[in-house]
N, C-alpha and C positions, 0 to 999 in steps of 0.2 A: 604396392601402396598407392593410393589415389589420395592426391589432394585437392580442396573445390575452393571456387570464390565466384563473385558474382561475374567479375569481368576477365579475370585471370586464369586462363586453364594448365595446372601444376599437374603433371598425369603420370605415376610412376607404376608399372604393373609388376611387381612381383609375384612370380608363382611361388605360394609356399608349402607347396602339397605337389610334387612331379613325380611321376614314375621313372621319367628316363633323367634325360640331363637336365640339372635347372636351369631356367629361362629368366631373365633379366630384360627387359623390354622398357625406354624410356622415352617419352614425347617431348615434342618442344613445345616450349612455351608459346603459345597464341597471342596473338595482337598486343599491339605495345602497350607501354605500362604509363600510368596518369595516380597525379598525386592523390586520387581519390580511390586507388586502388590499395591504399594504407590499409592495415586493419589487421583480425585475428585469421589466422585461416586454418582449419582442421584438417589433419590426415587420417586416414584409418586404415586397416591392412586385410585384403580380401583374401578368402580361403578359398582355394579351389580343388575340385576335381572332377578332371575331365573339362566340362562345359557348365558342371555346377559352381557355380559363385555366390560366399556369403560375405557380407559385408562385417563384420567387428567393432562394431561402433563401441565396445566399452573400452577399446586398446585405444582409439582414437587419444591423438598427440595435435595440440593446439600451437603453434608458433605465432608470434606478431612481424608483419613484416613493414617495414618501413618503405615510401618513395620516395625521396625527396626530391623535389621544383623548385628551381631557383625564382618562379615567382610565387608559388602558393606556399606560407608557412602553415598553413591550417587545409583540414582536408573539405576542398570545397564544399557547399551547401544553398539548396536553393532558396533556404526560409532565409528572413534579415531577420526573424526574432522565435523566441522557443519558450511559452508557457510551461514551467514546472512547479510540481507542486512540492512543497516542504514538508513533511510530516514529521509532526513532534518525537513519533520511536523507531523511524529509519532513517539509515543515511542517505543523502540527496548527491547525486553525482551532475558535475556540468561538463559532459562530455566534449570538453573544446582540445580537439585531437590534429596534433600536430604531425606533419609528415618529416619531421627530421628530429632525431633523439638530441640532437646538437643544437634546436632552441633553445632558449630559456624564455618561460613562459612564467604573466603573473595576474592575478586576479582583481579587478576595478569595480569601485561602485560607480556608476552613471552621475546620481546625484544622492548625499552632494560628493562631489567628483573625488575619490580618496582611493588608492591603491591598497587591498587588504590583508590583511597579514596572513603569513599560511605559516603556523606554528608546528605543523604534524600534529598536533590533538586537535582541538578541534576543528581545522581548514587541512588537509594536504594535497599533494599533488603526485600524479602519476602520471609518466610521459605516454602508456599504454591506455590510459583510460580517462585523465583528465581531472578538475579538481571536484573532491570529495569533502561537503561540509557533516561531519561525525554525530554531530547531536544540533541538530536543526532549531533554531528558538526563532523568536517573532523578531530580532535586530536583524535577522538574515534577507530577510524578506526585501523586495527591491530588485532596478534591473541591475545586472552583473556581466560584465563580458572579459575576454580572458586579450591580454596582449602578451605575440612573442618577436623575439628581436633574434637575426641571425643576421650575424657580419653587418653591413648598412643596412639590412632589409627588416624593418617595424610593420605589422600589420596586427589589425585588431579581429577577434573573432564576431560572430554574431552575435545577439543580445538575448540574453536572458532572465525573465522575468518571473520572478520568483514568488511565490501564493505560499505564506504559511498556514500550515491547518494545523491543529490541536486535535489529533488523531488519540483517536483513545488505544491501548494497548490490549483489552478482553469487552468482547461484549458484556454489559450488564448484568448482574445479579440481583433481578428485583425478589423482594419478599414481603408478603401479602397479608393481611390481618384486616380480620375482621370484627369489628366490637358491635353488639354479641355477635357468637358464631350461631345460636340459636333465636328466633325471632317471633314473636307474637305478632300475629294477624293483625293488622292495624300501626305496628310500628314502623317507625324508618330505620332503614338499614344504611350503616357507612361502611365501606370497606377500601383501606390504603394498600396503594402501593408503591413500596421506596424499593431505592439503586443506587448505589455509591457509584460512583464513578470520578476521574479526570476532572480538573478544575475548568469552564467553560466549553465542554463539551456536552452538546446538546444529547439528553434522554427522550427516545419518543416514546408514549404508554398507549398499546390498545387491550381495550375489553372484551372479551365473549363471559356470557352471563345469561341464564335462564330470564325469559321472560322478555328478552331484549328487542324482538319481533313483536310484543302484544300492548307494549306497555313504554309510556315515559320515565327516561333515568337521567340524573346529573352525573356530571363531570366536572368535577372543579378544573383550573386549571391550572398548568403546573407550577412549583416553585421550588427554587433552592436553595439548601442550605448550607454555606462554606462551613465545615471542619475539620481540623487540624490531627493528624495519625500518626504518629512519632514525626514529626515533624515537616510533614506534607500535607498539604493543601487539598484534599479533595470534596469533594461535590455533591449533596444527597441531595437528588430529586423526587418528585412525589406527584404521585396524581391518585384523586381521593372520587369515589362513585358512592352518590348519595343515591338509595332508593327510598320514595315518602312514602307509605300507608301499605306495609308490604302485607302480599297477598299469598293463596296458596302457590301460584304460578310461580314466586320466584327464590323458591327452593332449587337447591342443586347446588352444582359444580360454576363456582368463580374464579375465573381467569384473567390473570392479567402477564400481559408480555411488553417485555422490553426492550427498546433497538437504540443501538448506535452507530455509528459508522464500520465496528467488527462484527457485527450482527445481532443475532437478538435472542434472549431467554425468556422463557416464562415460566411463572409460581400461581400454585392453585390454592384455594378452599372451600371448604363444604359449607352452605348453610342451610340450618333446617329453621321451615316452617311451622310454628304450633298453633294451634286452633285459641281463641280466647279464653279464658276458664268461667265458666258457666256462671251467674252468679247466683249464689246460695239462697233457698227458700230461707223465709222469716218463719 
C-alpha cells in the first residue's frame, strides 16, 4: 500500500500477488511534520508480479489527517485574502481549515462587523473542509473570515471576499420566427428571436444569415421582459433583425444563437424569396 502527500512521505509496500512467502516491507516516515501538512491524503494498493507493478487507483482509501501547533490554529497560507465567486446553483465552500479537530471555529462578516449564524441548512461547518454556504443569494456577498479559539489561543483566518453571480442553471433555449416566412422582392423582413432564462441574467444573441457579407441589416437591441411561471420570476429576452427592401440574395437558412454563462444554443428558419407579381395587361 503506498500513501502520498506533498511533503509527507507515508510508504507502505505490500506485496499482494507472491509466489513464495509474503513480504511486508514498511518505510519511515520522512522529514518532520508542520501544521500545513494537515489535509486529505490517499492510499491505494499495488499489484505485483515479479517486477511488474500496477497501481489501483479505484481501491484508493482517502484518510484526513490532522497536525496540530500549538501556534497555528489554521493551516498556514500565504495570500492575506481569497477572491471567490458565489454562484446562484452551487454551493460555495470557504475553506478556512484548521489543524486541530479540537477548535471551535466560527464565521464573521468584516463589515458591518456581526458573527453569522451557521444553522446546518443554509451556512454549515465541517472541521474536514470548512464552511459551506448551501444555496448562495446576493446578502452573502461581502468579505467573510473564519475565527477559531483553542484553550487561550484566538486567531483569525485570512479574508475572504465573496462576488455573487446569478449564474443561470442550462444554457438558453432561444426560438426563432419569422413574420412572413415567405417574402416579396421589395419587402422588409423581421425576424425574432426570444430565450427564457434566470431573472438578470444576461442573454447574448448572434446572427448568421444569407446575404450578411453583401448587404446592410439591423439589429435592434435587446430587451427584457420579467414573467411570472408558477411562481418564479423569469426573464425573456429578444433580439429582433430587421432586413429593408429584401432581395433575391437573401433567401435561405436564418440563424440565430444564444449564450449565457452555461453556453449557448441555436434555432433556425427558412425564408424564401418571391419575385413581384407581374402587373396585369389592361
Amino acid at each position: 500500500m503506498r500513501c502520498y502527500s506533498e511533503r509527507l512521505a507515508l510508504t507502505y509496500n505490500h506485496c499482494l500477488r507472491c509466489t513464495g512467502a509474503a513480504a511486508l516491507q514498511q518505510s519511515s516516515i520522512y522529514d518532520s511534520t508542520e501544521a500545513n501538512d494537515t489535509g486529505e491524503y490517499t492510499c491505494y494498493p499495488m499489484y505485483c508480479e515479479d517486477t511488474d507493478c500496477r497501481k489501483e487507483y479505484s481501491k484508493a482509501v482517502k484518510v484526513f489527517v490532522f497536525f496540530p501547533d500549538p501556534q497555528e490554529l489554521f493551516v498556514p497560507l500565504s495570500d492575506y485574502y481569497k477572491v471567490i465567486q458565489l454562484r446562484s446553483n452551487w454551493p460555495t465552500v470557504l475553506p478556512c481549515q484548521v489543524t486541530s479537530p479540537e477548535a471551535k471555529v466560527t464565521l464573521h462578516r468584516e463589515y458591518p462587523p456581526v458573527e453569522l449564524d451557521v444553522d446546518r441548512r443554509e451556512i454549515s461547518f465541517d472541521v474536514k473542509k470548512g464552511f459551506t454556504i448551501h444555496r448562495p443569494r446576493p446578502y452573502h456577498a461581502g468579505a467573510l473570515y473564519c475565527v477559531a479559539s483553542l484553550g487561550n489561543l484566538r486567531q483569525s483566518s485570512m479574508k475572504y471576499m465573496l462576488i455573487y453571480v446569478n449564474y443561470p442553471r442550462a444554457p438558453p433555449a432561444p426560438v426563432i420566427q419569422a413574420s412572413p416566412s415567405t417574402v416579396t422582392v421589395g419587402e422588409n423582413l423581421r425576424v425574432t428571436c426570444s430565450a427564457m432564462g434566470e431573472r438578470d441574467v444576461a442573454i447574448e444573441f448572434t446572427w448568421d444569415y444569407p446575404g450578411q457579407e453583401v448587404r446592410h441589416s439591423w439589429k435592434q437591441g435587446l430587451y427584457a421582459l420579467i414573467q411570472t411561471y408558477g411562481g418564479t420570476a423569469q426573464q425573456q429576452s429578444q433580439s429582433v433583425l430587421l432586413v429593408d427592401e429584401v432581395r433575391d440574395v437573401d433567401q435561405g437558412t436564418y440563424t440565430c444563437t444564444a449564450q449565457n454563462m452555461q453556453g449557448a444554443k441555436s434555432a433556425s428558419t427558412t425564408i424564401k424569396v418571391v419575385p413581384k407579381a407581374k402587373p396585369k395587361k389592361p
